[in-house]
Chimera marker file (.cmm) of the C-alpha trace (Angstrom):
<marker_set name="trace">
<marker id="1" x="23.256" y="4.860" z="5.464" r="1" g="1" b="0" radius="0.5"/>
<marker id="2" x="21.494" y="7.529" z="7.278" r="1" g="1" b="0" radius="0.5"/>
<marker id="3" x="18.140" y="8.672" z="6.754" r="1" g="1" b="0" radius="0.5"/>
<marker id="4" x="16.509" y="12.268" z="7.984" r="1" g="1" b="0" radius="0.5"/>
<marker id="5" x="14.489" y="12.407" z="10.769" r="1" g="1" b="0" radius="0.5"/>
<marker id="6" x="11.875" y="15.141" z="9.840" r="1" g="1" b="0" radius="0.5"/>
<marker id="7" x="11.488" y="13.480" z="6.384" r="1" g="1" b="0" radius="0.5"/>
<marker id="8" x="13.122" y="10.065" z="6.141" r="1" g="1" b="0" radius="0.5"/>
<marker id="9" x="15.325" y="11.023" z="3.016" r="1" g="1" b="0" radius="0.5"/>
<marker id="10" x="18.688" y="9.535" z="2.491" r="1" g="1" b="0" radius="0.5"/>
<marker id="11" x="21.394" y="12.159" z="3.828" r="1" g="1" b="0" radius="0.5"/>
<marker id="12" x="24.522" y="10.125" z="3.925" r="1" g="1" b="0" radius="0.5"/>
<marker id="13" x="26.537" y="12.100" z="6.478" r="1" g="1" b="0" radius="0.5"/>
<marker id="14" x="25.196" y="15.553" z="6.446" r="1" g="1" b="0" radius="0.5"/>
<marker id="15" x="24.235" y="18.018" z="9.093" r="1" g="1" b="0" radius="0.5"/>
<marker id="16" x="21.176" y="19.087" z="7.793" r="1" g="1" b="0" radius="0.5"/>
<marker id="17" x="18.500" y="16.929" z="4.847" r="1" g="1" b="0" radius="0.5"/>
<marker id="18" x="18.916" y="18.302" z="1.448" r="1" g="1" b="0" radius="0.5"/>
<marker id="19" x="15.073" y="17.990" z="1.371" r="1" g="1" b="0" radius="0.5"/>
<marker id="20" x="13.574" y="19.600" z="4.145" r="1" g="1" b="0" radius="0.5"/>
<marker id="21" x="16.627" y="21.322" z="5.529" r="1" g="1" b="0" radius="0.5"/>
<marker id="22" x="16.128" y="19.886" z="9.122" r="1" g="1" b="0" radius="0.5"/>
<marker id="23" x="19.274" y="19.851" z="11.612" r="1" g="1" b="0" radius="0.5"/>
<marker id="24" x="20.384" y="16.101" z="12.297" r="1" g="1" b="0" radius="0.5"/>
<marker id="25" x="21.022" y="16.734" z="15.852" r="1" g="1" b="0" radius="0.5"/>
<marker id="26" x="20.329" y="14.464" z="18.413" r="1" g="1" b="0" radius="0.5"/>
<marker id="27" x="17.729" y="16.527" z="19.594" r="1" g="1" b="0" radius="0.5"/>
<marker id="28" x="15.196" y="15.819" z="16.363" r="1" g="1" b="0" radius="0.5"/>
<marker id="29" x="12.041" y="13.984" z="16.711" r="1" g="1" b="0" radius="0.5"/>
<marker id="30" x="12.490" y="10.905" z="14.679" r="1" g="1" b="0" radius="0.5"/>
<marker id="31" x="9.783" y="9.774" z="12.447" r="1" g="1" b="0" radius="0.5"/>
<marker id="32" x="8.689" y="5.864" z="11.498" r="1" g="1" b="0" radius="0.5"/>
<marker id="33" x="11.468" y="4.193" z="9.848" r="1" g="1" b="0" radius="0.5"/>
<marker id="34" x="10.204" y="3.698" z="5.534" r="1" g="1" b="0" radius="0.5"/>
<marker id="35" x="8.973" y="0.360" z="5.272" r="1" g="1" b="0" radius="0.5"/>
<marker id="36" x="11.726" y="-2.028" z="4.471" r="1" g="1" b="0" radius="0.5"/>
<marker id="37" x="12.533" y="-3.360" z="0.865" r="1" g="1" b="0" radius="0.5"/>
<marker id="38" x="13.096" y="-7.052" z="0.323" r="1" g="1" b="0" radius="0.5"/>
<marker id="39" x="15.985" y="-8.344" z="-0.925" r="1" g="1" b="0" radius="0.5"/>
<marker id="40" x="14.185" y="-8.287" z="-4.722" r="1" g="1" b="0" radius="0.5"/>
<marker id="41" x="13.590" y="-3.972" z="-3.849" r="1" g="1" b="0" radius="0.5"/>
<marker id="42" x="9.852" y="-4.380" z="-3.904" r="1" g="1" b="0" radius="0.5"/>
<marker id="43" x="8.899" y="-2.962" z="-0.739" r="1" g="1" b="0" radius="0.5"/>
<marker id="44" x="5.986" y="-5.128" z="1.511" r="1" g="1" b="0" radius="0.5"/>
<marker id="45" x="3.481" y="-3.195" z="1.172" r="1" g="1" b="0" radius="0.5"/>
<marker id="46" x="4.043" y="-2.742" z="-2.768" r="1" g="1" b="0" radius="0.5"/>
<marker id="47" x="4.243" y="-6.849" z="-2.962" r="1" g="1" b="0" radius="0.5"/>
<marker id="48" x="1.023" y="-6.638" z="-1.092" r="1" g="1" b="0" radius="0.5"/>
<marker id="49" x="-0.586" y="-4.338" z="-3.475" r="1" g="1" b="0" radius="0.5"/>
<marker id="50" x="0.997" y="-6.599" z="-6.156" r="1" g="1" b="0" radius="0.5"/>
<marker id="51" x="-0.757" y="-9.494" z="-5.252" r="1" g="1" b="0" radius="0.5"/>
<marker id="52" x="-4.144" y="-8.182" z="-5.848" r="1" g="1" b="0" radius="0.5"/>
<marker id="53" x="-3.754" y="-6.390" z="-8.913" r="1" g="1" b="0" radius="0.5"/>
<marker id="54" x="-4.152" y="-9.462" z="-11.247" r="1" g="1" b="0" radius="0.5"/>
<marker id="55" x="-6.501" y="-11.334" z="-8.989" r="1" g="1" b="0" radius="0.5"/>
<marker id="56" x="-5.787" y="-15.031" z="-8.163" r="1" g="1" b="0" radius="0.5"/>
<marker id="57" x="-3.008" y="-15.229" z="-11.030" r="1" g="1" b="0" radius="0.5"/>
<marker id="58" x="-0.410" y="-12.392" z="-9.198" r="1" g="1" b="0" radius="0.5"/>
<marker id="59" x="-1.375" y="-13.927" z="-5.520" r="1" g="1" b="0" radius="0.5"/>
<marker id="60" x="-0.177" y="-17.698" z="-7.219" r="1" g="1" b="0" radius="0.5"/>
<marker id="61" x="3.133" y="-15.835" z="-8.430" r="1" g="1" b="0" radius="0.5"/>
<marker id="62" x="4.271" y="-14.243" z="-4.680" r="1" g="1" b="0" radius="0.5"/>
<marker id="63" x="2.670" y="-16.995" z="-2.811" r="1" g="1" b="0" radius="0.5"/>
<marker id="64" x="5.406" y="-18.867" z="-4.705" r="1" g="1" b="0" radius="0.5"/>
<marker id="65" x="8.473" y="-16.585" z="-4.756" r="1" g="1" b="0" radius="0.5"/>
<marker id="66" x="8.093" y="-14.207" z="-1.568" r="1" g="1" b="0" radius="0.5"/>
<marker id="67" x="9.221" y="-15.664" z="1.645" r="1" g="1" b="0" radius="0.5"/>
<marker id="68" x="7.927" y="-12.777" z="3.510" r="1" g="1" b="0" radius="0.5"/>
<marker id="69" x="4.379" y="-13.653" z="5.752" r="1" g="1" b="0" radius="0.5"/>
<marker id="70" x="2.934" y="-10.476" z="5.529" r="1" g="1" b="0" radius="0.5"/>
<marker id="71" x="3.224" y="-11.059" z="2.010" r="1" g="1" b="0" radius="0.5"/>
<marker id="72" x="2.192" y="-14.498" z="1.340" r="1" g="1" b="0" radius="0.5"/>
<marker id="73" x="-0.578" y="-14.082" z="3.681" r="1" g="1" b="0" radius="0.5"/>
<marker id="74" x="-1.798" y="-11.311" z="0.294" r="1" g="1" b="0" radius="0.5"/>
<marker id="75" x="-1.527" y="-13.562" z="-1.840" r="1" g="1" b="0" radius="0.5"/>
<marker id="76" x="-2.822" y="-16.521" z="-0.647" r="1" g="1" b="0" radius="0.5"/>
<marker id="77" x="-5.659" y="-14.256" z="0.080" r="1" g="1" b="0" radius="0.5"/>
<marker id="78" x="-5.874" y="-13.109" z="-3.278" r="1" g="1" b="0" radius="0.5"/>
<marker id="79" x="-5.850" y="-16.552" z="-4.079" r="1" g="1" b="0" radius="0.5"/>
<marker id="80" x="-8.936" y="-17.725" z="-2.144" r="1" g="1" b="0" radius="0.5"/>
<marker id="81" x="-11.292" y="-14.271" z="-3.152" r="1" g="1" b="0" radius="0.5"/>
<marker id="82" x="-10.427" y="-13.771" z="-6.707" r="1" g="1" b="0" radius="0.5"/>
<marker id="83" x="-10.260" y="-17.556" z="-7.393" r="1" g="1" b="0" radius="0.5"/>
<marker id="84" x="-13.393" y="-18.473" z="-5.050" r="1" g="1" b="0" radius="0.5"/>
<marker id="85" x="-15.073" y="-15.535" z="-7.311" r="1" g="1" b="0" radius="0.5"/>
<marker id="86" x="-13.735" y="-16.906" z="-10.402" r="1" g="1" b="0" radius="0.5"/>
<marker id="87" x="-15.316" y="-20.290" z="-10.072" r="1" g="1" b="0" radius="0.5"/>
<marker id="88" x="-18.618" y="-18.547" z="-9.197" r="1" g="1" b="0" radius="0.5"/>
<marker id="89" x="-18.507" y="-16.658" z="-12.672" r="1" g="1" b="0" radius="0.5"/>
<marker id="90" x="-17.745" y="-19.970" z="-14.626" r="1" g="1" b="0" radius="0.5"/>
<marker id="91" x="-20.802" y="-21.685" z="-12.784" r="1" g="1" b="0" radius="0.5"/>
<marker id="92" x="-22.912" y="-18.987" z="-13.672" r="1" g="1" b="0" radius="0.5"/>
<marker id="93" x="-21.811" y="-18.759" z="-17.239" r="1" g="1" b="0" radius="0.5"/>
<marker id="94" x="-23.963" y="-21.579" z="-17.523" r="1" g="1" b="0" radius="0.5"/>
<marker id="95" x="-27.513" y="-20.214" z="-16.131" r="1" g="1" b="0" radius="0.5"/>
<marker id="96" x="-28.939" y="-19.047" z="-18.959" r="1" g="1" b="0" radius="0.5"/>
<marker id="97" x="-31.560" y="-17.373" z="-17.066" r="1" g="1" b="0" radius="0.5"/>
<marker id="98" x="-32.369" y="-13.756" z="-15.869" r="1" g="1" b="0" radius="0.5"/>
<marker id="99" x="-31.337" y="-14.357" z="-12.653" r="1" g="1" b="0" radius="0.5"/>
<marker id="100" x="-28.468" y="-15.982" z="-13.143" r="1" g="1" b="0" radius="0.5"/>
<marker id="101" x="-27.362" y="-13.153" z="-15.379" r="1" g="1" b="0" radius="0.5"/>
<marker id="102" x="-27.501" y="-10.779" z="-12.626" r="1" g="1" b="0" radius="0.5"/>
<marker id="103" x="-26.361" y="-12.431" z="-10.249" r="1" g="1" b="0" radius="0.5"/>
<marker id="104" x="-22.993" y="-12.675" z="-12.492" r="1" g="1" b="0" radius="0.5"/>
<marker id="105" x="-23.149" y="-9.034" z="-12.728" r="1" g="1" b="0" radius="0.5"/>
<marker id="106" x="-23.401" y="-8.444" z="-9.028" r="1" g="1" b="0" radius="0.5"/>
<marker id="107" x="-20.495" y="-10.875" z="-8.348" r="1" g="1" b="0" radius="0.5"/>
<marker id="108" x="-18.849" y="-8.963" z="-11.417" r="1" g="1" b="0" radius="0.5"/>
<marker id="109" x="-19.702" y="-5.446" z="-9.364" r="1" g="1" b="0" radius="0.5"/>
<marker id="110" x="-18.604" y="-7.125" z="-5.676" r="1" g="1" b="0" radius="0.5"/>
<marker id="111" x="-15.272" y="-8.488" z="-7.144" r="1" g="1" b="0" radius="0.5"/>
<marker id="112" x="-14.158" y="-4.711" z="-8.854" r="1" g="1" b="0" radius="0.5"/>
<marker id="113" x="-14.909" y="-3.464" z="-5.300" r="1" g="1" b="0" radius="0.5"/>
<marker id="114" x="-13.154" y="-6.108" z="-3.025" r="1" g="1" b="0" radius="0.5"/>
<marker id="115" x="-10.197" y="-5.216" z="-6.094" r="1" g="1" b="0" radius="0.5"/>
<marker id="116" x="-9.892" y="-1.832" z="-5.440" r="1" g="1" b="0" radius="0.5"/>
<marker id="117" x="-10.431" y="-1.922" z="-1.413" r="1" g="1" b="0" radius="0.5"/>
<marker id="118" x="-7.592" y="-4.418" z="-0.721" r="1" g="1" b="0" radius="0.5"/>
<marker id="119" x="-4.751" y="-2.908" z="-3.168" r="1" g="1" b="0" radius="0.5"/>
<marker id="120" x="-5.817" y="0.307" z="-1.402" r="1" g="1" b="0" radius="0.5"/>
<marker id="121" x="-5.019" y="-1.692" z="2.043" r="1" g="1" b="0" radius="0.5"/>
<marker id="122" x="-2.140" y="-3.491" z="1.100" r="1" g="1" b="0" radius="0.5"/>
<marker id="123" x="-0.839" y="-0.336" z="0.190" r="1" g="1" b="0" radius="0.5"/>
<marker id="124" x="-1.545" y="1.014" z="3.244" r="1" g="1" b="0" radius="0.5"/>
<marker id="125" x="-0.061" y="-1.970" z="4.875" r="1" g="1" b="0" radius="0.5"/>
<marker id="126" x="-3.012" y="-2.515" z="6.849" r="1" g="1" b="0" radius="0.5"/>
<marker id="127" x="-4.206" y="-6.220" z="6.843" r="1" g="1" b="0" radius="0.5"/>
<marker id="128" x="-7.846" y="-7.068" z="6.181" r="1" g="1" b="0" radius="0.5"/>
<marker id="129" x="-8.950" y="-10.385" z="6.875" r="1" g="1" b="0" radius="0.5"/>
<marker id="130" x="-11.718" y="-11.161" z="4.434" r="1" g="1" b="0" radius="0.5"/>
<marker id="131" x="-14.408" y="-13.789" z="6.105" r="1" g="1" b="0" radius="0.5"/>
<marker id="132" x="-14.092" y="-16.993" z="4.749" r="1" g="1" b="0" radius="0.5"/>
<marker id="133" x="-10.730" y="-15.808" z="2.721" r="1" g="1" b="0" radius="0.5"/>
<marker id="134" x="-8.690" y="-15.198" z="5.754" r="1" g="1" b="0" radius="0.5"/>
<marker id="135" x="-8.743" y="-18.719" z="6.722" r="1" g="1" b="0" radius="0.5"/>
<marker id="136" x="-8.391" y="-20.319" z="3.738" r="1" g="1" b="0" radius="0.5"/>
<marker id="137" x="-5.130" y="-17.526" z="3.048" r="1" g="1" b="0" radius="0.5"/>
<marker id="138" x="-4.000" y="-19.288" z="6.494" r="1" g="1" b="0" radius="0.5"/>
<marker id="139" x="-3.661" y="-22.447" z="5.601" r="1" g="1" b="0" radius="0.5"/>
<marker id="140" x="-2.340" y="-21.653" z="1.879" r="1" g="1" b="0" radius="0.5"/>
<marker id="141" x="0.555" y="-19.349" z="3.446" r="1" g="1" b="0" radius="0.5"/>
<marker id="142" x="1.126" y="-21.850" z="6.211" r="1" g="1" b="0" radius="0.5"/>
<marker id="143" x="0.405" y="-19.714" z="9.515" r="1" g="1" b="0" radius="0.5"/>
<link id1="1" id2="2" r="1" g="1" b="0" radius="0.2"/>
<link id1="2" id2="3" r="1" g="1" b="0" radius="0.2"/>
<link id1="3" id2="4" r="1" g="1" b="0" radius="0.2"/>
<link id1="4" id2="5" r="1" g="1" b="0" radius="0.2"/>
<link id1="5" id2="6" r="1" g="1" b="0" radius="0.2"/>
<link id1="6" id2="7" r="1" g="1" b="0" radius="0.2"/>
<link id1="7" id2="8" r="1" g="1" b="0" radius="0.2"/>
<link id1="8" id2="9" r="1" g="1" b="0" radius="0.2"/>
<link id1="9" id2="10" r="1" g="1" b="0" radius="0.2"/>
<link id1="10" id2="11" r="1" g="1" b="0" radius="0.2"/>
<link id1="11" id2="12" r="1" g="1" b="0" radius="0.2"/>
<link id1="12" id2="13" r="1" g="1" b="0" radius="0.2"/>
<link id1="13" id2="14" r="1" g="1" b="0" radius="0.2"/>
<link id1="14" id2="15" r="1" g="1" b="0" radius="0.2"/>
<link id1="15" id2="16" r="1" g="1" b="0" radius="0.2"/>
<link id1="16" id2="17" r="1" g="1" b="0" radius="0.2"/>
<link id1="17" id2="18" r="1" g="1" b="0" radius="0.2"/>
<link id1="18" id2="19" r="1" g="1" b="0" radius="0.2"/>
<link id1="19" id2="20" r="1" g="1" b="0" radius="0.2"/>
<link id1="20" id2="21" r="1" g="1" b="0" radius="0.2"/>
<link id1="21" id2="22" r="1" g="1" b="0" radius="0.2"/>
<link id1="22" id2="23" r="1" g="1" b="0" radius="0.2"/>
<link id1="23" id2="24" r="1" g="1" b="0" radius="0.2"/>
<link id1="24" id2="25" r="1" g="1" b="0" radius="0.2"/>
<link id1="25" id2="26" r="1" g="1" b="0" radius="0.2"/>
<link id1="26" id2="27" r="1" g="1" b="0" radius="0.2"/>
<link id1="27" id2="28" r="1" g="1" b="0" radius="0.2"/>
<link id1="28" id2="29" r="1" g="1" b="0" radius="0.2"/>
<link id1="29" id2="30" r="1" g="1" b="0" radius="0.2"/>
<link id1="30" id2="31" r="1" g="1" b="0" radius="0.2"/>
<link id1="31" id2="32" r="1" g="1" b="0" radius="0.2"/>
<link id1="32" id2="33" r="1" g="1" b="0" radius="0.2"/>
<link id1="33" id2="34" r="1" g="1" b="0" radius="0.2"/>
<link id1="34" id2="35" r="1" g="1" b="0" radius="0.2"/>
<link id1="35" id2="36" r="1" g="1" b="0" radius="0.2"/>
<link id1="36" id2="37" r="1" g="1" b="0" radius="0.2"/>
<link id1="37" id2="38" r="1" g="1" b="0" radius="0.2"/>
<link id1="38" id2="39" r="1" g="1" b="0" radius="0.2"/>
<link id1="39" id2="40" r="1" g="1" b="0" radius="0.2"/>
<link id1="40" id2="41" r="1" g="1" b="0" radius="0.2"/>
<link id1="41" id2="42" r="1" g="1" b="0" radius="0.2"/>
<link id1="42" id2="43" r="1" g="1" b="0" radius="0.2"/>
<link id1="43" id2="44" r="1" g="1" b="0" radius="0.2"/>
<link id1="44" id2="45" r="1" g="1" b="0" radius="0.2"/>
<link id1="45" id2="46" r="1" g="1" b="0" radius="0.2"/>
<link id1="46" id2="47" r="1" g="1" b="0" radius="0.2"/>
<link id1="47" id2="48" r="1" g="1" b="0" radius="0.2"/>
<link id1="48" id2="49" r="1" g="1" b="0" radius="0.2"/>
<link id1="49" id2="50" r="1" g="1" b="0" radius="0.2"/>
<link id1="50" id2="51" r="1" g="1" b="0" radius="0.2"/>
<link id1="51" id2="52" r="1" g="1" b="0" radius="0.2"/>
<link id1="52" id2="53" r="1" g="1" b="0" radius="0.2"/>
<link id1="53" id2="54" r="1" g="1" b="0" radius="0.2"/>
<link id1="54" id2="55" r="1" g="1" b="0" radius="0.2"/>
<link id1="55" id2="56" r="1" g="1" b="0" radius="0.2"/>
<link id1="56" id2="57" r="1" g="1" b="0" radius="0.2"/>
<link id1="57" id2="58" r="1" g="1" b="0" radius="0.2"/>
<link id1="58" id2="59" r="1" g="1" b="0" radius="0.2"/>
<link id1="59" id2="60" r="1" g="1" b="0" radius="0.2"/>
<link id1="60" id2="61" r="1" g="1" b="0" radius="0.2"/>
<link id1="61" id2="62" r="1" g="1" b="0" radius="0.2"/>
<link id1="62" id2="63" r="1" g="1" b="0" radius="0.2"/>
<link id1="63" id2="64" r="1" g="1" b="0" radius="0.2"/>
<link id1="64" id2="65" r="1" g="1" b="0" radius="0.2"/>
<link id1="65" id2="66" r="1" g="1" b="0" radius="0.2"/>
<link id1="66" id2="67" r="1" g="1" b="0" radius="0.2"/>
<link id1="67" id2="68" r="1" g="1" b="0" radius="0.2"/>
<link id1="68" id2="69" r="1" g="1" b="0" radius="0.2"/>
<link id1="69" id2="70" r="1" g="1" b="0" radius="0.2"/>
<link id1="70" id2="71" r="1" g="1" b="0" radius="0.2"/>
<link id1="71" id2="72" r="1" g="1" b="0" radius="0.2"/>
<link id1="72" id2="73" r="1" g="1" b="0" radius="0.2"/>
<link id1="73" id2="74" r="1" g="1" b="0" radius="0.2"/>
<link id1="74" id2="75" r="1" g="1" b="0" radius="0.2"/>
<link id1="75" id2="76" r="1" g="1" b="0" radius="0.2"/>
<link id1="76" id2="77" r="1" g="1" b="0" radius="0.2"/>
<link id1="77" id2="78" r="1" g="1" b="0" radius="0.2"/>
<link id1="78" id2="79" r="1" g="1" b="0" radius="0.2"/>
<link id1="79" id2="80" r="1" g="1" b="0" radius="0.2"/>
<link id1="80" id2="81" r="1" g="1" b="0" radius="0.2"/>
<link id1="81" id2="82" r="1" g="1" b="0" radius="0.2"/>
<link id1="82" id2="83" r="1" g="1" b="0" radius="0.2"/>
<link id1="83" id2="84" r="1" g="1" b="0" radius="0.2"/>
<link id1="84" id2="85" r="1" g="1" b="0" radius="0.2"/>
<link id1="85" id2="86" r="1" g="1" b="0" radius="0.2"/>
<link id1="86" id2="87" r="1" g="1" b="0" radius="0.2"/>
<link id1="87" id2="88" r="1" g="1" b="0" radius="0.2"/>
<link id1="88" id2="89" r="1" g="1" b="0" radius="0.2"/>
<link id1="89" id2="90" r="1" g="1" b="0" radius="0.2"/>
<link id1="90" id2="91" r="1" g="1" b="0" radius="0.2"/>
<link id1="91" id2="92" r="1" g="1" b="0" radius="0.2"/>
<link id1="92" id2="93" r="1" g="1" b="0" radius="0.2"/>
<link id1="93" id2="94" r="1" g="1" b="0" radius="0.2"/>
<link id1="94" id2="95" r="1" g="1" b="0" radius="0.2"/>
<link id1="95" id2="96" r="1" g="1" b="0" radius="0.2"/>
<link id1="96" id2="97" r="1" g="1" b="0" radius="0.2"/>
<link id1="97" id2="98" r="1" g="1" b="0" radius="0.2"/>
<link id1="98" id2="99" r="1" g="1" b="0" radius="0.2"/>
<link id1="99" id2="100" r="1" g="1" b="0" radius="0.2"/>
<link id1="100" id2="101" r="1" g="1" b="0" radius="0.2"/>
<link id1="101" id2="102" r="1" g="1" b="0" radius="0.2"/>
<link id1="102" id2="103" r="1" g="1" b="0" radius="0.2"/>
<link id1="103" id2="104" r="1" g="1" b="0" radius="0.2"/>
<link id1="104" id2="105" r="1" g="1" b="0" radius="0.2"/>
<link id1="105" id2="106" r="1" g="1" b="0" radius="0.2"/>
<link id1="106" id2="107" r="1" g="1" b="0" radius="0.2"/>
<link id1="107" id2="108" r="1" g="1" b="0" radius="0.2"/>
<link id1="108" id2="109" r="1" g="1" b="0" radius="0.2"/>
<link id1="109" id2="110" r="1" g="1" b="0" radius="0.2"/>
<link id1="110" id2="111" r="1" g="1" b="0" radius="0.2"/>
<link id1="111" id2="112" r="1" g="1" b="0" radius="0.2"/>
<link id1="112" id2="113" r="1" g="1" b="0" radius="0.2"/>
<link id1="113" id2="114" r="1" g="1" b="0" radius="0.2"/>
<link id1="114" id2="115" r="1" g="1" b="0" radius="0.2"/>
<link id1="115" id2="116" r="1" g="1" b="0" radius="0.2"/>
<link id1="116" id2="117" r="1" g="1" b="0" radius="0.2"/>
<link id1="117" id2="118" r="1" g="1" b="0" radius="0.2"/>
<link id1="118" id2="119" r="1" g="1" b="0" radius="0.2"/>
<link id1="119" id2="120" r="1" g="1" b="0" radius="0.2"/>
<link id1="120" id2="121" r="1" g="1" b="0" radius="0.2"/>
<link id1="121" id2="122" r="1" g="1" b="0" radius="0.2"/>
<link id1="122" id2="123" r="1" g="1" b="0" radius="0.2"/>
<link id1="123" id2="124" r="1" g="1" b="0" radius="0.2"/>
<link id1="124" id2="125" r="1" g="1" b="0" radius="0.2"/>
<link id1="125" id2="126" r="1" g="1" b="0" radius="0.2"/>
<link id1="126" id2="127" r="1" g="1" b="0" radius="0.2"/>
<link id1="127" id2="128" r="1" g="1" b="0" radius="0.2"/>
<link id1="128" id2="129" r="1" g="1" b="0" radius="0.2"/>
<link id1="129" id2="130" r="1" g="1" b="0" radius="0.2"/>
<link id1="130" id2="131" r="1" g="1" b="0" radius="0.2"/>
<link id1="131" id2="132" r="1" g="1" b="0" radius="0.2"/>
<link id1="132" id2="133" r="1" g="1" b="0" radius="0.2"/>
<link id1="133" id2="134" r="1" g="1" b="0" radius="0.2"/>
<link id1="134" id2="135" r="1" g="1" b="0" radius="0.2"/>
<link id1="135" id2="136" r="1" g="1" b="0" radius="0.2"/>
<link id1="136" id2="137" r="1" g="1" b="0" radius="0.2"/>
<link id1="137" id2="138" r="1" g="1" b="0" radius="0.2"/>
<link id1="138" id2="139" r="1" g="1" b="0" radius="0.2"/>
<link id1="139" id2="140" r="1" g="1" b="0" radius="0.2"/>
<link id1="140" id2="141" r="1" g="1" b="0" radius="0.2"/>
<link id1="141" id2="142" r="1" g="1" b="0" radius="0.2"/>
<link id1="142" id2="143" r="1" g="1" b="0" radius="0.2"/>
</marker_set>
């Protein structure tokens, strides 16, 4: 299989990409190879996306059925924030004060944020090591 390399699409054995029209010649700047697909056709950095969008429930499912680290290193992450935040919410369900009203709503306001921010980065397939998190992700994806 051979892929353009102005564009990256999938040109089989042509001269020139149907897409962009670019010659094939050995004299063509290459570009970054796409980002491999895993034997399931998610690629990583959609698995990494994956394991935030749920919270702590879709970084449990790939920490236990993708074998990639990249991946499970997500997840486990996703694990350790959106649980860790979790647990924090239940505790707080049970202050029946002001305060501890808005402090749920700030954790509430912190956790859409942190939601948002690392599906963007998994996406991106840029890692982002949250403080305490990161280690805790460590240990959980076995690094």
């Amino acid at each position: 299989m051979a892929f353009c390399k102005s564009c990256g699409q999938d040109i089989g054995t042509a001269a020139f990409c149907p897409k962009c029209g670019a010659s094939q010649s050995v004299a063509a700047t290459p570009v970054a190879a796409p980002i491999p697909a895993s034997s399931e056709g998610l690629a990583e950095n959609v698995a990494g996306l994956l394991c935030y969008s749920l919270g702590w429930v879709t970084g449990l499912i790939f920490l236990l059925i993708d074998k990639r680290p990249w991946v499970k290193f997500h997840a486990a992450q996703s694990i350790a924030v959106f649980g860790g935040l979790t647990i924090i919410r239940i505790g707080l369900l049970f202050m029946s004060h002001f305060l501890g009203w808005a402090i749920f709503g700030l954790i509430g306001l912190v956790s859409l944020v942190l939601w948002i921010f690392l599906m963007v980065k998994a996406y991106q397939h840029q890692t982002v090591r949250i403080p305490i998190a990161a280690d805790i992700a460590d240990s959980l994806a076995g690094k």
